[in-house]
N, CA and C of each residue as an Amber inpcrd file, in Angstrom:
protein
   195
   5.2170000  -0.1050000   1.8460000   4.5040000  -0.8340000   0.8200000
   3.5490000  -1.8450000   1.4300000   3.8670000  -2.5800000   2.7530000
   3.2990000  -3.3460000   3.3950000   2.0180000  -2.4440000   3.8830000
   1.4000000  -1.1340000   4.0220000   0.5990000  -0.7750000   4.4410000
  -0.5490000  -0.5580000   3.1280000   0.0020000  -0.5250000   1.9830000
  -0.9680000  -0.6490000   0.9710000  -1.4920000  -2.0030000   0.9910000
  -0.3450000  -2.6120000   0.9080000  -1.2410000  -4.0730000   0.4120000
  -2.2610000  -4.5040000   1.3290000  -1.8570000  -4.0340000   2.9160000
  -3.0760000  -4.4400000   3.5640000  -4.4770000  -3.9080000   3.3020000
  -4.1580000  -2.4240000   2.9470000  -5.3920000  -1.5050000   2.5370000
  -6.1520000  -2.1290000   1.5830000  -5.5480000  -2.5300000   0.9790000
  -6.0890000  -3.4160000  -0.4740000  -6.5790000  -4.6370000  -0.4700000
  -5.9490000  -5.2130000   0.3460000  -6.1390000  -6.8910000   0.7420000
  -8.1450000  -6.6840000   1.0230000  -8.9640000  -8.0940000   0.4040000
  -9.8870000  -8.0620000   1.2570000  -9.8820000  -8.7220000   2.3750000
 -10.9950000  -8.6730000   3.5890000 -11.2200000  -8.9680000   4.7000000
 -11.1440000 -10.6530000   4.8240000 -11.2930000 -11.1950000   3.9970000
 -11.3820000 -12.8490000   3.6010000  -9.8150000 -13.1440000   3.6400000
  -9.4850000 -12.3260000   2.9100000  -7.9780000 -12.7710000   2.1530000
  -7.2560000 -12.4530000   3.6770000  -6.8190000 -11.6320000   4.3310000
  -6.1090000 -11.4770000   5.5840000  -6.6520000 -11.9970000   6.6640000
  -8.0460000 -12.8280000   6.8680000  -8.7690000 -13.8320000   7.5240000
  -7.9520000 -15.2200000   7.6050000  -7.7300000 -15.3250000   6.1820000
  -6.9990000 -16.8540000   5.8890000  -5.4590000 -17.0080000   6.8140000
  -5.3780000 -15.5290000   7.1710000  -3.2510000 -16.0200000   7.5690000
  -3.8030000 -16.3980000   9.1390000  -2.9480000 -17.5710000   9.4110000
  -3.1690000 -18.2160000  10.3920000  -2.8880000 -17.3510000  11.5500000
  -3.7020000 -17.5160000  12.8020000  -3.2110000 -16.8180000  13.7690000
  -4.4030000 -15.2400000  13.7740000  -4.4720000 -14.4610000  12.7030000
  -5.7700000 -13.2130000  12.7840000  -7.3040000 -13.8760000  12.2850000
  -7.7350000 -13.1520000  13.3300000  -9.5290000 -13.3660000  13.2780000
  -9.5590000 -12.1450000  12.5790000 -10.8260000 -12.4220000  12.4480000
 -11.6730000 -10.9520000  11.5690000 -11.9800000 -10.1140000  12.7280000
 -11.6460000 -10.2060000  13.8340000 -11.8400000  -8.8390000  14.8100000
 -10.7200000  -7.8810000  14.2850000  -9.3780000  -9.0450000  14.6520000
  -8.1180000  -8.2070000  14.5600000  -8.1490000  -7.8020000  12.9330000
  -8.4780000  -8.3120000  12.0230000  -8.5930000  -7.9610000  10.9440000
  -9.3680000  -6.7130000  10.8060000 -10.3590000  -6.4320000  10.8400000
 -10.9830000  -5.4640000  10.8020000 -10.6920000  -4.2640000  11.8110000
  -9.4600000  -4.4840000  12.8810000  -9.0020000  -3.2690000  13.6530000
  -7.8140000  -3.0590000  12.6260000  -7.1270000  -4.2180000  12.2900000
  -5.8260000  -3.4640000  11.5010000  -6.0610000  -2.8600000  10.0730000
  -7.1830000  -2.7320000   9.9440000  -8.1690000  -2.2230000   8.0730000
  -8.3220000  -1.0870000   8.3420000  -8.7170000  -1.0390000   9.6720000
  -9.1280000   0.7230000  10.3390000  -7.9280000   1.5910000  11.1710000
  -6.3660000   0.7930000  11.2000000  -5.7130000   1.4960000  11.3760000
  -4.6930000   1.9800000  10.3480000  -4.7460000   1.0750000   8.7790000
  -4.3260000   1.1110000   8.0970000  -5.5420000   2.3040000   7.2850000
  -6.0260000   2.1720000   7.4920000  -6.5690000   3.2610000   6.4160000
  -6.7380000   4.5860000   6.7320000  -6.1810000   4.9410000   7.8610000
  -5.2360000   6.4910000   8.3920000  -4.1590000   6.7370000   7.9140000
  -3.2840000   5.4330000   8.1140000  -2.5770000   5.8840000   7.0760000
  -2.3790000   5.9970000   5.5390000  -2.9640000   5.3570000   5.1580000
  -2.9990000   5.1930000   3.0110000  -4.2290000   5.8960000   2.6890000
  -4.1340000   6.9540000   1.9800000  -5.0710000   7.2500000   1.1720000
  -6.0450000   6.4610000   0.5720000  -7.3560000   6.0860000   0.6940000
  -8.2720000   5.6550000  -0.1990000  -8.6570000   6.3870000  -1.2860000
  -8.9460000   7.4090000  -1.1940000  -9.9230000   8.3890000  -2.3140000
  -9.0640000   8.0800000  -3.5060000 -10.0070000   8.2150000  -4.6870000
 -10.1540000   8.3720000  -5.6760000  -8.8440000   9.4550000  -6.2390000
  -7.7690000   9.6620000  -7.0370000  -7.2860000   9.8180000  -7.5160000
  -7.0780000   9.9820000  -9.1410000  -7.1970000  11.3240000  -9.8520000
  -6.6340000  11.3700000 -11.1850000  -5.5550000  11.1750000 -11.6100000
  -5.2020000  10.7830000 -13.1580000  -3.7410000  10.3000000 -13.9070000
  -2.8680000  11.5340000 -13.4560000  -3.7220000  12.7800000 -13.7120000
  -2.8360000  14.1730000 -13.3280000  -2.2890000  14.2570000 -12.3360000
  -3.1240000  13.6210000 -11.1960000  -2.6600000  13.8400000  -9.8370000
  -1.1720000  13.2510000  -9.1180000  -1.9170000  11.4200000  -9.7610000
  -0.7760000  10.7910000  -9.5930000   0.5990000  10.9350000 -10.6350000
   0.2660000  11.8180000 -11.8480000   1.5500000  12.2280000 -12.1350000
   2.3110000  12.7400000 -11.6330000   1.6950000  14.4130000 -11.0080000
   2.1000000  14.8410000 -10.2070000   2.7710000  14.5970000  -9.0530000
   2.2140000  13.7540000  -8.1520000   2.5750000  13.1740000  -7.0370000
   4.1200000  12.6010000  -7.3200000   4.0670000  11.5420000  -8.7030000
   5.4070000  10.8020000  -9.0510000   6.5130000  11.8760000  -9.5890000
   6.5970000  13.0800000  -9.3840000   7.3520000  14.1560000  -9.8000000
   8.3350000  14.0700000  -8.5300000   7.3280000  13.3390000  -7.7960000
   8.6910000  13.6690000  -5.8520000   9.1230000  12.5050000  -5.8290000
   9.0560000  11.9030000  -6.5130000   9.5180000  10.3060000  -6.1620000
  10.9230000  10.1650000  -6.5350000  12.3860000   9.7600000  -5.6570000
  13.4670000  10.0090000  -6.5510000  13.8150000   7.9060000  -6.0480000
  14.8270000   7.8870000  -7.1500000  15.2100000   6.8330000  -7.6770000
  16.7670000   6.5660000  -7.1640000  17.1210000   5.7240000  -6.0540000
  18.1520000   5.3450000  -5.7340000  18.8310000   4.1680000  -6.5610000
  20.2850000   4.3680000  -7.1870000  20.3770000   3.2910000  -8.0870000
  21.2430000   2.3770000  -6.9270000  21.1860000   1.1250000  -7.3330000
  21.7220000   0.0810000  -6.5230000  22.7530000  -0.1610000  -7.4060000
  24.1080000  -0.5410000  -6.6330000  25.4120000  -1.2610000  -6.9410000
  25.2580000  -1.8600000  -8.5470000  24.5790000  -2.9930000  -8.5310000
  24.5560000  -4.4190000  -9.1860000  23.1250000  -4.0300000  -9.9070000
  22.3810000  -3.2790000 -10.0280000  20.9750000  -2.8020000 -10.5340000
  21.4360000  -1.9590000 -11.9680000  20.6930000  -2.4080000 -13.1330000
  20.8980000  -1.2270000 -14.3300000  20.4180000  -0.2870000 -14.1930000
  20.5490000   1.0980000 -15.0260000  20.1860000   2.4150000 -14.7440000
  18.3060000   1.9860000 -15.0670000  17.6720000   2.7690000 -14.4130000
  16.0480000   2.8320000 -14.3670000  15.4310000   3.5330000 -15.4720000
  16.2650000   3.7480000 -16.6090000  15.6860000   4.3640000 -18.2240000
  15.8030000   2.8700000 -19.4800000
């Protein structure tokens, strides 16, 4: 999940965390975006896609319906 949000994050916003420049910023944008899909995506698609997704219930967690 941590590799989306970076994908997503802008270049400003992951500038601000103390410690990364916008060099390293802009190398970890370009290694993150090998891995996460950018393109454009339909409702169909991502329905589809959420057909593989399975649902582990936790102990202390209510059922997910």
């Amino acid at each position: 999940m941590l590799k989306i949000k970076i994908a997503h994050a802008t270049v400003r916003k992951l500038s601000d965390v103390k410690g990364i420049s916008e060099a390293k910023v802009m190398k970890l944008k370009d290694m993150v975006k090998n891995l996460v899909p950018m393109d454009f995506k339909t409702a169909a698609d991502a329905l589809e896609d959420r057909k593989y997704v399975c649902l582990i219930p936790m102990i202390n967690s209510p059922p997910p319906y």
